[in-house]
C-alpha positions in Angstrom: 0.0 0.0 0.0 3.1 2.5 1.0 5.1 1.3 -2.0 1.5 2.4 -4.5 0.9 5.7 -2.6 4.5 6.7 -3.3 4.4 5.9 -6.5 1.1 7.5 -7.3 1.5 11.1 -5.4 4.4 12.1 -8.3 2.0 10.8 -10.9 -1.0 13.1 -9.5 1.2 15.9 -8.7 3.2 16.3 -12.0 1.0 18.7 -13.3 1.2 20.8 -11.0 4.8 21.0 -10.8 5.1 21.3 -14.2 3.0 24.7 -13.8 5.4 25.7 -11.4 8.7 24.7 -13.0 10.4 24.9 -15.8 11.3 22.2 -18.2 14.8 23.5 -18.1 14.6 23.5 -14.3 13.1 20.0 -13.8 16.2 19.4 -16.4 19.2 20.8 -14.0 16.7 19.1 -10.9 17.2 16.0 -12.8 21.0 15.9 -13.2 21.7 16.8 -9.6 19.7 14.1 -9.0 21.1 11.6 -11.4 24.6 12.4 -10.0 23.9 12.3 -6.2 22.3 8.8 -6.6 25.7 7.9 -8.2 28.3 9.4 -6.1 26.4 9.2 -2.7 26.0 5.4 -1.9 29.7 4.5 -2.7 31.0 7.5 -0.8 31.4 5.7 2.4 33.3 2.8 0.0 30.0 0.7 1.4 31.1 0.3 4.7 27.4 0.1 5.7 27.3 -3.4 4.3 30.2 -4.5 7.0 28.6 -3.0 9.9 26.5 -6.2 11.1 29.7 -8.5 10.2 31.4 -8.1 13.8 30.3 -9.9 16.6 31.6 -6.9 18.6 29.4 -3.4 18.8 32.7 -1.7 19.4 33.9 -3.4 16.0 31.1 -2.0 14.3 30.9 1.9 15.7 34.7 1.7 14.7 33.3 0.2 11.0 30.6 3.0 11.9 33.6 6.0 12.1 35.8 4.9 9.3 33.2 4.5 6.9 32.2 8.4 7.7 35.6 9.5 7.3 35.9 7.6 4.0 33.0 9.5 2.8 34.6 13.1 3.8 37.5 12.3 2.1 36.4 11.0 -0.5 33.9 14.2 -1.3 36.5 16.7 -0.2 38.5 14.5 -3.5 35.3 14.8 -6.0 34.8 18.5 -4.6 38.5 19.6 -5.4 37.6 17.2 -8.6 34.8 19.4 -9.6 36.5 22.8 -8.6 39.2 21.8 -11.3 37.4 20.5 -14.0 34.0 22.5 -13.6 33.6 24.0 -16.8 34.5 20.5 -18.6 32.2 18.7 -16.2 29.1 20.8 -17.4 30.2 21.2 -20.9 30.1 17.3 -20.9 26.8 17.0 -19.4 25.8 19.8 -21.8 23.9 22.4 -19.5 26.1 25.1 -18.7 24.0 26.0 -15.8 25.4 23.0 -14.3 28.4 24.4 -13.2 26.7 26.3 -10.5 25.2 23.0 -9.0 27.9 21.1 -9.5 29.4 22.1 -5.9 26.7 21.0 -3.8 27.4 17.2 -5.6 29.9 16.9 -2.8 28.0 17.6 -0.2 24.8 16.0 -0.6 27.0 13.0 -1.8 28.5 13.4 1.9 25.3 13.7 3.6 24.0 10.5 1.6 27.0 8.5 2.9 26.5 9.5 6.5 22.9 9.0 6.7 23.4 4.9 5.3 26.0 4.8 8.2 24.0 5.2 10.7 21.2 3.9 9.6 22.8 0.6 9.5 24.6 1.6 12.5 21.0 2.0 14.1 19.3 -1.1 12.5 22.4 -3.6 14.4 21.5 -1.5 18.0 
């Protein structure tokens, strides 16, 4: 029933939102999306899987800690990444109004990582 409702409240709402929005806007939405959903799951370098693995809890908040760290460093990496190459990174995805977004990638990449941590982190406690 959850699964259906989710699924259905984008389908009744889509006109609406495309009132509101932009096609070019829902475009730039869409490719922030598309590169979050790549970059934020294996930021952690999918640590989360190993955190029920240990028969120790002490094991696992350590799993817990260096899976976070992982994910800052590896988003500070694709943030210096983007700050380099941020006009060929947007010229490849072809919207030049990219560029702007392209330093919250990091970040919300970051915040993805962290948030599967401790979920999983949660879930074994």
């Amino acid at each position: 029933m959850g699964t259906a409702l989710a699924q259905a409240v984008p389908v009744i709402l889509s006109p609406v939102i495309s009132r509101i929005y932009l096609p070019a806007h829902l475009g730039l939405a869409g490719i922030f999306l598309s590169l979050t959903n790549i970059f934020g799951p294996v930021s952690n370098g999918k640590y989360d899987l190993a955190i029920h693995l240990p028969k120790k809890d002490k094991d696992s908040i350590q799993l817990t800690m260096v899976g976070i760290c992982f994910s800052a460093i590896f988003c500070l990496l694709l943030f210096c990444i983007i700050a380099i190459f941020n006009v060929q990174i947007s010229s490849i995805l072809q919207s030049p109004e990219m560029q702007y977004w392209l330093f919250f990638v990091p970040a919300s990449a970051f915040f993805i990582g962290c948030f599967e941590m401790l979920m999983q982190i949660s879930t074994r406690f």
